[in-house]
C-alpha positions as a Markdown table, in Angstrom:
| # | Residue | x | y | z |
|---|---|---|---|---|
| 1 | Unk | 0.0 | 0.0 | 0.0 |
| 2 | Unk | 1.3 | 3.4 | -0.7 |
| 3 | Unk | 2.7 | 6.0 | 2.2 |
| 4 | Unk | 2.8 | 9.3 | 1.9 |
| 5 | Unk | 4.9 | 11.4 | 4.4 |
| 6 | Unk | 4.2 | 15.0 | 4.1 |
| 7 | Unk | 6.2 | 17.5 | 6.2 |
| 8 | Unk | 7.4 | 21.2 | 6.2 |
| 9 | Unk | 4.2 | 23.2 | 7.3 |
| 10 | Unk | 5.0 | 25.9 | 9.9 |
| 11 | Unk | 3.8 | 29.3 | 10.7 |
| 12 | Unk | 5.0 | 32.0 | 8.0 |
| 13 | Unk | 4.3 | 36.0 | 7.7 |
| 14 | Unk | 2.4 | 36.6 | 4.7 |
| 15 | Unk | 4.5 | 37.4 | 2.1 |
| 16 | Unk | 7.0 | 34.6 | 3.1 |
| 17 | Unk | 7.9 | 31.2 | 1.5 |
| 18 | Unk | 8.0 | 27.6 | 2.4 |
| 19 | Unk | 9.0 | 24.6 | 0.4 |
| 20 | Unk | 6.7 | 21.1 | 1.7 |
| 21 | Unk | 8.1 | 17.6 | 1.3 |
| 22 | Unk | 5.9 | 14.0 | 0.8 |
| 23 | Unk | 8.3 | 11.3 | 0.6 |
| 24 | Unk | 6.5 | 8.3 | -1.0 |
| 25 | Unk | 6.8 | 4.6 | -0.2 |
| 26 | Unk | 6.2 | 1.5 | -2.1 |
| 27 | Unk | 5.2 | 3.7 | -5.1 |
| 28 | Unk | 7.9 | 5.9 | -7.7 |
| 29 | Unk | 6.9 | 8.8 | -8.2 |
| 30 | Unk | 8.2 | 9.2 | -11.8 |
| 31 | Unk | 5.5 | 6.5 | -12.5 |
| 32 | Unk | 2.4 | 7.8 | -11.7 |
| 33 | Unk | 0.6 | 11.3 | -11.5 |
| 34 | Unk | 0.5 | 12.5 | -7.3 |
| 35 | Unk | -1.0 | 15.8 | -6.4 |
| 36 | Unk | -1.1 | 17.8 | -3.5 |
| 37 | Unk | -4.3 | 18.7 | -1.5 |
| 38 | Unk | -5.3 | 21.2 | 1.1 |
| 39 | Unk | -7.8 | 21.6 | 3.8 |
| 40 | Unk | -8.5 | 24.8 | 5.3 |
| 41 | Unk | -10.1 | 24.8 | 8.8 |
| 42 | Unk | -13.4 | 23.8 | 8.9 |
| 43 | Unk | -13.4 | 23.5 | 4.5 |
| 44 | Unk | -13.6 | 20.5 | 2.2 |
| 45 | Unk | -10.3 | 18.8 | 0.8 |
| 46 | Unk | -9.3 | 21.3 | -2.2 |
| 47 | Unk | -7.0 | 19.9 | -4.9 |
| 48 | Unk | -3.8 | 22.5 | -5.5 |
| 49 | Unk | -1.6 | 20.8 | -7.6 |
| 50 | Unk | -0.8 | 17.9 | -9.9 |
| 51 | Unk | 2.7 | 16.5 | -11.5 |
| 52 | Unk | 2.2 | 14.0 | -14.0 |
| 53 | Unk | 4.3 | 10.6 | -14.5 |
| 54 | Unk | 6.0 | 12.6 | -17.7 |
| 55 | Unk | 6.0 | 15.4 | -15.5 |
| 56 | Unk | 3.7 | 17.8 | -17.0 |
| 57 | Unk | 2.3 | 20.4 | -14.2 |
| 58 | Unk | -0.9 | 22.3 | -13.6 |
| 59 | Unk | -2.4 | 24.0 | -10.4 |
| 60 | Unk | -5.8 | 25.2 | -9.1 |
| 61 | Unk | -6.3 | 28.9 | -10.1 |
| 62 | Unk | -5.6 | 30.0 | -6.1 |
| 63 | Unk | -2.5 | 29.0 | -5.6 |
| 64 | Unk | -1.2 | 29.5 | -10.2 |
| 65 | Unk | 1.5 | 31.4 | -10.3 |
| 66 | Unk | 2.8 | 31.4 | -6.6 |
| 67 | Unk | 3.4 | 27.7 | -5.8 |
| 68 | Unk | 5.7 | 25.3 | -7.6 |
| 69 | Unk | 5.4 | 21.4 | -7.5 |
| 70 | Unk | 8.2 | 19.2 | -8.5 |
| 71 | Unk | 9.8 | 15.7 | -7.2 |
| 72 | Unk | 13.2 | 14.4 | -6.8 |
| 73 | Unk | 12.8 | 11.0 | -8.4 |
| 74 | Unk | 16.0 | 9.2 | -6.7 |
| 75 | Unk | 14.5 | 10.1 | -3.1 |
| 76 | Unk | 10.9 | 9.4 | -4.2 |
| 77 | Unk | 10.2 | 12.8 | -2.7 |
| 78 | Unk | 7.5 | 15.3 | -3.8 |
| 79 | Unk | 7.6 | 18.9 | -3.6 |
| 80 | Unk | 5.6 | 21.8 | -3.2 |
| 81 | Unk | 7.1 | 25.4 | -3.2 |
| 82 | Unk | 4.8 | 28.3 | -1.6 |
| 83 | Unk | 6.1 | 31.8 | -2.1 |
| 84 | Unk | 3.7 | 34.9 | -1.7 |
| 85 | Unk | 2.2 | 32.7 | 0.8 |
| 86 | Unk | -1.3 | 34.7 | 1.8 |
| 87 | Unk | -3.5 | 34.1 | 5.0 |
| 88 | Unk | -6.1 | 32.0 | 2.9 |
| 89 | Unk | -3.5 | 29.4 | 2.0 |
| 90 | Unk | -3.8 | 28.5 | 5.9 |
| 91 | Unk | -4.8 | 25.0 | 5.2 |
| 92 | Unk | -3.0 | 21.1 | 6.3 |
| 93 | Unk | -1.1 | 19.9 | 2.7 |
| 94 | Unk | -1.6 | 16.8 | 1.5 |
| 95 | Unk | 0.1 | 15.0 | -1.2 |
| 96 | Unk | -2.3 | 11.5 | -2.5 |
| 97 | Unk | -2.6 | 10.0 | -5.6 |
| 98 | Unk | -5.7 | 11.7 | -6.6 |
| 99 | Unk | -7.3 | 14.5 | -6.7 |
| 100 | Unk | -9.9 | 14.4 | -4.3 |
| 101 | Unk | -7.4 | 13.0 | -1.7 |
| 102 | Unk | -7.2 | 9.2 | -1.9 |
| 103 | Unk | -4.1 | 7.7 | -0.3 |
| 104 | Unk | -3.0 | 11.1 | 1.5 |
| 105 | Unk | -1.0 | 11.1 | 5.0 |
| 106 | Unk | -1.4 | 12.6 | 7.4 |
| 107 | Unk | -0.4 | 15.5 | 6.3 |
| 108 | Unk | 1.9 | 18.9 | 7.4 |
| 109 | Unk | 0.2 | 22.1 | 8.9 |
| 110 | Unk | 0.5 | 25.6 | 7.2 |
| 111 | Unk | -0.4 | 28.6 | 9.0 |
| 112 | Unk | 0.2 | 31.4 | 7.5 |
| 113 | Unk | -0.7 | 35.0 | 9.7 |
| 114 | Unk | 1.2 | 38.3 | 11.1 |
């Protein structure tokens, strides 16, 4: 069964950056399209981004622009780079293999207020 471990949530200024990392088990992540999920206190699971197996990337309209994903096939690690990060983006990250959420961890918290 896949595992995801997600990890480098915080607390961030708005304005400020933060990069989070899902390292994947029993799955490559080169293989198979994996996206990253949020959900904002008391909100729905929201997709935010999606890397394909050939690596092609899209994102929700929210977060275009401002985030980055990308994955370090050797490690098996996925990535998701947040600059301009803005109070609405408070939210726990998920990465899964779909986009409604299926497989995700347990995911990393990201709070992001002055």
């Amino acid at each position: 069964q896949v595992q995801f471990v997600e990890s480098g949530g915080g607390l961030v200024q708005p304005g400020g950056s933060l990069r989070l990392s899902c390292t994947a088990s029993r799955i490559s992540v080169h293989r198979y399209n994996f996206y990253w999920v949020r959900q904002a206190p008391g909100k729905g699971l929201e997709w935010v981004s999606k890397i394909s197996g050939p690596g092609e990337k899209s994102y929700a309209d929210t977060v275009k622009g401002r985030f980055t994903v990308s994955r370090d096939n050797a490690n098996n690690i996925l990535y998701l780079q947040m600059n301009n990060l803005k109070p609405e983006d408070t939210a726990v990250y998920y990465c899964a293999t779909n986009s409604q959420g299926y497989g995700r961890g347990q995911g990393t918290h990201v709070t992001v207020s002055s």
